[in-house]
C-alpha positions as CSV (number, residue, x, y, z in Angstrom):
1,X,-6.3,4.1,15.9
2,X,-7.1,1.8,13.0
3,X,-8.0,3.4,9.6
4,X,-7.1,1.1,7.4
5,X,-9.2,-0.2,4.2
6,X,-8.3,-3.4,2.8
7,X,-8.8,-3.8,-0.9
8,X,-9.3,-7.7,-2.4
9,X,-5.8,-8.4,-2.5
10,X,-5.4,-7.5,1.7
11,X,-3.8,-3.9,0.8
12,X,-4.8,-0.8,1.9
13,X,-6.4,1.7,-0.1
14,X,-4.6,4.6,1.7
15,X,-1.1,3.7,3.1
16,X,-0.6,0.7,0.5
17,X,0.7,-1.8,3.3
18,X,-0.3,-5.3,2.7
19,X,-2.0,-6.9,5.8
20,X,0.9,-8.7,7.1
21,X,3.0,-5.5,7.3
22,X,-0.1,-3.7,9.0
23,X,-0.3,-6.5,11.5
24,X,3.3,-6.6,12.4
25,X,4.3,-2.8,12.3
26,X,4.1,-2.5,15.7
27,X,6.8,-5.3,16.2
28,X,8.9,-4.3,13.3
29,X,12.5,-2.6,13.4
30,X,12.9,0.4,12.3
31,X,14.8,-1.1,9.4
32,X,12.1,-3.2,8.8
33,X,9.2,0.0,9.1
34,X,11.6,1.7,6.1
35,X,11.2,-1.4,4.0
36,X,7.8,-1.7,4.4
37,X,7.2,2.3,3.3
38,X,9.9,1.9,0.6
39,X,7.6,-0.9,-0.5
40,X,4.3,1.2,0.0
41,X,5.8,4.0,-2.3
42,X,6.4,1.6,-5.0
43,X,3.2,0.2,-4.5
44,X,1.6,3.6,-4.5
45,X,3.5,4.3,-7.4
46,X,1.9,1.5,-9.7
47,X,-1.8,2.3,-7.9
48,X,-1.5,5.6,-10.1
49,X,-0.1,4.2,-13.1
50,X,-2.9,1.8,-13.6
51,X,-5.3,4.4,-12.5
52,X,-3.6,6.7,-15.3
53,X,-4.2,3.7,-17.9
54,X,-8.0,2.7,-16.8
55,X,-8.7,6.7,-17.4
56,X,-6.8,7.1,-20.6
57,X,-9.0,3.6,-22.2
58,X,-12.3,5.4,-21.0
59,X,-12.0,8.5,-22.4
């Protein structure tokens, strides 16, 4: 099943892997798969800090 959303910069919206990591996560070790969801967390992480920001300037 494929469900993800790409943004402008080739990210999803939802699981916050980039393309290349979506492409290849079928291939990938499962060292690799825990890099790539370390690397979604981190990601996900920031998504809500500059959401946090662009709400706190527009209120």
């Amino acid at each position: 099943m494929r469900n993800c959303c790409l943004d402008r910069q080739d990210m999803c919206v939802g699981c916050y892997r980039m393309l290349d990591e979506i492409v290849g996560w079928g291939d990938a070790s499962t060292e690799r798969r825990a890099e790539i969801l370390n690397c979604c967390s981190l990601r996900a992480k920031k998504s809500d800090l500059e959401k946090n920001k662009r709400l706190n300037l527009t209120r």
